[in-house]
N, C-alpha and C positions, 0 to 999 in steps of 0.2 A: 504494500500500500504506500500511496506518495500524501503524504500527512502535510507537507507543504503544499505541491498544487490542487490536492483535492478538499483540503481543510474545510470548504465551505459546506461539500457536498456532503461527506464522507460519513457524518453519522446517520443521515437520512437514510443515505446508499442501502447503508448497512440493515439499516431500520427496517429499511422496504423488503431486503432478504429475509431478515428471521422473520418477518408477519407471514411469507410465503413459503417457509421450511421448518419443520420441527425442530426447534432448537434448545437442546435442555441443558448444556453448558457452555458456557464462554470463557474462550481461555486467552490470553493474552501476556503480553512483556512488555516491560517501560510503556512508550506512549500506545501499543494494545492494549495493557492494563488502565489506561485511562479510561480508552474509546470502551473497554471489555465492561469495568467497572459501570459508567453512564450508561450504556446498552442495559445492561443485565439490571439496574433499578427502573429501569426506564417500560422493560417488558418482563420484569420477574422472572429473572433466569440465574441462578445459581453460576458464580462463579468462582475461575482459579487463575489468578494473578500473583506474575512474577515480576516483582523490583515496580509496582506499578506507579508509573510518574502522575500521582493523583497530587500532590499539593504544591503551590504554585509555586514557580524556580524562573531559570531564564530563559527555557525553552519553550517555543510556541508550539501551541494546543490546538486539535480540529475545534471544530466548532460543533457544541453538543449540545443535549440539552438537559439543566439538572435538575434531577427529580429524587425528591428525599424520601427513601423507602428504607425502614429498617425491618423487612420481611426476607428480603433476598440476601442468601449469607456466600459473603464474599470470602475466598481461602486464599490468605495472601501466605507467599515463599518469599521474603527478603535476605538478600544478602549481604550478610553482615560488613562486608567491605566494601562494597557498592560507596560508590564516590561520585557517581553520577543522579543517582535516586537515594537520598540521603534518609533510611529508612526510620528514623525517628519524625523525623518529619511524613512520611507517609502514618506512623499509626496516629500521630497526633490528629493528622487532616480527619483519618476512620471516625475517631474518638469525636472530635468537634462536629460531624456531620454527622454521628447517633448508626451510624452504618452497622448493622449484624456483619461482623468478620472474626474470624479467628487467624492467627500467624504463627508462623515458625521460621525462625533465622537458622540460615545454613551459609557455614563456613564457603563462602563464597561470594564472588565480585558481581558487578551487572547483567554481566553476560552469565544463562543456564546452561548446565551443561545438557547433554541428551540424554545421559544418565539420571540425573535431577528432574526433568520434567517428566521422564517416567517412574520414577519412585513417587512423586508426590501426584502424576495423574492419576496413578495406581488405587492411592488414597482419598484422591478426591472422589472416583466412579465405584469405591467399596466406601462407603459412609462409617462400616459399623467399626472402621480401625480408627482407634483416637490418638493418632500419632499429634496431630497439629492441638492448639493450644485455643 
């Protein structure tokens, strides 16, 4: 996705998808974790977001639209070294906008590895492991 020249369209885009495909998770990283986050309170869809660049920084954002739902529970994976999505700053934003999430910090930078997003998709699509917090 180009989050630059599509900015304006990009969450509608998206919008107009899941209303036409069954969509029961939304997964996402850095500025997907944003678009993933807004989508998923936006249509009640359960998500799992990694390093999600949800509180505000110097980087420019599509355009969304926000809706405050604390029913849809967000599974956020932060990485503890992450210099780019500065993860206190992400739970803070959760906390101040009443968001249902739960998290778990893994010895790791901004980038997932492919290892990590399948141990914890693992855990997001088995519910009944309570590894996350």
């Amino acid at each position: 996705m180009n989050y630059k020249e599509e900015s304006a369209t990009l969450f509608n885009d998206l919008g107009q998808w899941i209303e036409k495909n069954n969509v029961e998770l939304i997964i996402g990283s850095s500025m997907g974790g944003f678009l993933g986050f807004h989508l998923g309170n936006s249509f009640n869809i359960p998500t799992l977001l990694f390093n999600p660049s949800l509180a505000p920084n110097e980087i420019a954002k599509p355009d969304v639209v926000h809706v405050s739902n604390n029913r849809v529970l967000h599974s956020i994976i932060l990485g503890q070294h992450d210099d780019v999505v500065i993860p206190a700053d992400t739970i803070h934003f959760l906390k101040d906008k009443n968001a249902n999430f739960k998290y778990v910090f893994e010895d790791s930078g901004h980038r997932t590895s492919l290892n990590l997003f399948k141990i914890h998709f693992q855990k997001c699509v088995q519910p009944n492991r309570k590894d996350l917090r």
